[in-house]
C-alpha positions as CSV (number, residue, x, y, z in Angstrom):
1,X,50.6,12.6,-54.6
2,X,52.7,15.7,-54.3
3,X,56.2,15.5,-54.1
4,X,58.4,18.0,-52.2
5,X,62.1,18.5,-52.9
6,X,64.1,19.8,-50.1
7,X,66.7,22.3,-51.0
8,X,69.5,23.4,-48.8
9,X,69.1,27.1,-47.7
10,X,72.4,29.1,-48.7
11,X,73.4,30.8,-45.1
12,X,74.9,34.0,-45.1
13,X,76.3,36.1,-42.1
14,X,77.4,39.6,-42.1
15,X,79.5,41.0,-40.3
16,X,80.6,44.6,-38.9
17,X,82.1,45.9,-35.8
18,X,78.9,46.2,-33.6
19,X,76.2,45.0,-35.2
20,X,73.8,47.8,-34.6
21,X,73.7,49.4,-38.7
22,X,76.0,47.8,-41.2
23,X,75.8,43.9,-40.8
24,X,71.9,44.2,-39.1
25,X,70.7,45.9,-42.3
26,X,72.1,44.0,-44.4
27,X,70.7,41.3,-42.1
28,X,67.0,42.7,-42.7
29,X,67.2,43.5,-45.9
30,X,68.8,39.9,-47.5
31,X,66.3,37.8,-45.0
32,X,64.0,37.8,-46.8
33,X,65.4,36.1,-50.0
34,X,64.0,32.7,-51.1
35,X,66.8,29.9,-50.6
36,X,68.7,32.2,-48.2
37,X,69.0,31.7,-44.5
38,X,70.6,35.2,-43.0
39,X,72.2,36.3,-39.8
40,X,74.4,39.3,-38.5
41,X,77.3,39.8,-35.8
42,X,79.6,41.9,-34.9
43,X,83.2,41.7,-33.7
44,X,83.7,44.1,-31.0
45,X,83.0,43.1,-27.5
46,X,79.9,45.6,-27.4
47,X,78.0,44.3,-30.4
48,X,74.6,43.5,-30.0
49,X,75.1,40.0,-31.1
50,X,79.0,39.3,-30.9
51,X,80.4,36.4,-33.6
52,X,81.5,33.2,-32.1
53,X,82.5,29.9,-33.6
54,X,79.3,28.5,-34.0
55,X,78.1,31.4,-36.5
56,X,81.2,30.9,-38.5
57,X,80.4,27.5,-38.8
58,X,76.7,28.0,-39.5
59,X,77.9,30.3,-42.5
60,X,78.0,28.9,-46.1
61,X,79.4,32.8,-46.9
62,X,80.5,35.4,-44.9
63,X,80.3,39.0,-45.3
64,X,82.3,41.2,-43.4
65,X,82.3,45.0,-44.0
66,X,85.8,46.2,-43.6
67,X,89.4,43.9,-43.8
68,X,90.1,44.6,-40.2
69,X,86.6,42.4,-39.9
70,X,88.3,39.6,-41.3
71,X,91.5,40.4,-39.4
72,X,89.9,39.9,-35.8
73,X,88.0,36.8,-37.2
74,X,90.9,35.7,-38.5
75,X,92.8,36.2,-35.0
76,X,90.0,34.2,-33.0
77,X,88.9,31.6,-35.3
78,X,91.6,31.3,-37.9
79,X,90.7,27.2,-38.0
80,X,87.1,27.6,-38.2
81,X,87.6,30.1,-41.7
82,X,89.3,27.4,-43.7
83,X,87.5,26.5,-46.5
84,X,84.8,29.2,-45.7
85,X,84.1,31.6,-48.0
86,X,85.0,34.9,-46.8
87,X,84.2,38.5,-48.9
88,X,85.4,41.9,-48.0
89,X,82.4,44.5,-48.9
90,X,84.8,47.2,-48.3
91,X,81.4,49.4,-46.7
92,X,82.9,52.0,-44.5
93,X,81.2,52.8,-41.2
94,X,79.6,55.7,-42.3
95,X,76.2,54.7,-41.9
96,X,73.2,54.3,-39.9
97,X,70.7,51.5,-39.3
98,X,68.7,51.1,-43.0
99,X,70.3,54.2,-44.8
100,X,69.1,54.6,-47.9
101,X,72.7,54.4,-49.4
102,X,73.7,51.9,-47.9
103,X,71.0,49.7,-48.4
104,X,71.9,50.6,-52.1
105,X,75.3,49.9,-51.9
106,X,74.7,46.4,-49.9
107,X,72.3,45.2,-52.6
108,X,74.5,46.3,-55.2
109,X,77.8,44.6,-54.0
110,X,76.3,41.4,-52.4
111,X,74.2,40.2,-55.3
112,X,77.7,40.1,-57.3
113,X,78.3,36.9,-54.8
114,X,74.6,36.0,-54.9
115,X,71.9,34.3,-57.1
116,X,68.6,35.4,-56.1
117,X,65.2,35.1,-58.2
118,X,63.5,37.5,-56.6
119,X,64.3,41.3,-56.7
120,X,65.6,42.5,-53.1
């Protein structure tokens, strides 16, 4: 008989302004981590996927790229960030979909907040 245990997948969200480099990279790269369920938004009116409630509380962590990120969450769903976990990357927009560097700099700084088993 084989017995299966079911873990809980971690979620994470990242978030940026429009969700078209910053937050969807980091979505692509981190999705494929063991344990980790990932999604991106963005909190402009013209992101490609635009945050609302329910991704804030889908989110066991949530990245956000800049403090003004956090700011506008902050504004709009103020009730649904209590007792969420919330970390500033502090990753300017200064870069394009998959950039080298900043897929760098998003490994490096989110696997302080991470524990993953397999290398990203």
């Amino acid at each position: 008989m084989i017995l299966t245990r079911m873990v809980k997948k971690i979620k994470l969200l990242f978030v940026c302004s429009r969700n078209r480099w910053r937050s969807l990279t980091a979505e692509t790269i981190f999705q494929g981590i063991s344990g980790y369920d990932v999604r991106s938004a963005g909190t402009e009116n013209n992101a490609r996927i635009k945050i609302t409630d329910g991704h804030i509380g889908w989110a066991d962590i949530i990245f956000v790229m800049e403090k003004k990120h956090l700011r506008r969450m902050q504004e709009k769903f103020n009730n649904s960030l209590l007792n969420k976990k919330v970390v500033c990357l502090n990753i300017p927009d200064d870069y394009h979909y998959m950039d080298e560097d900043l897929v760098e700099l998003l490994k490096s700084s989110v696997s302080e907040h991470i524990d993953h088993g397999e290398p990203v």
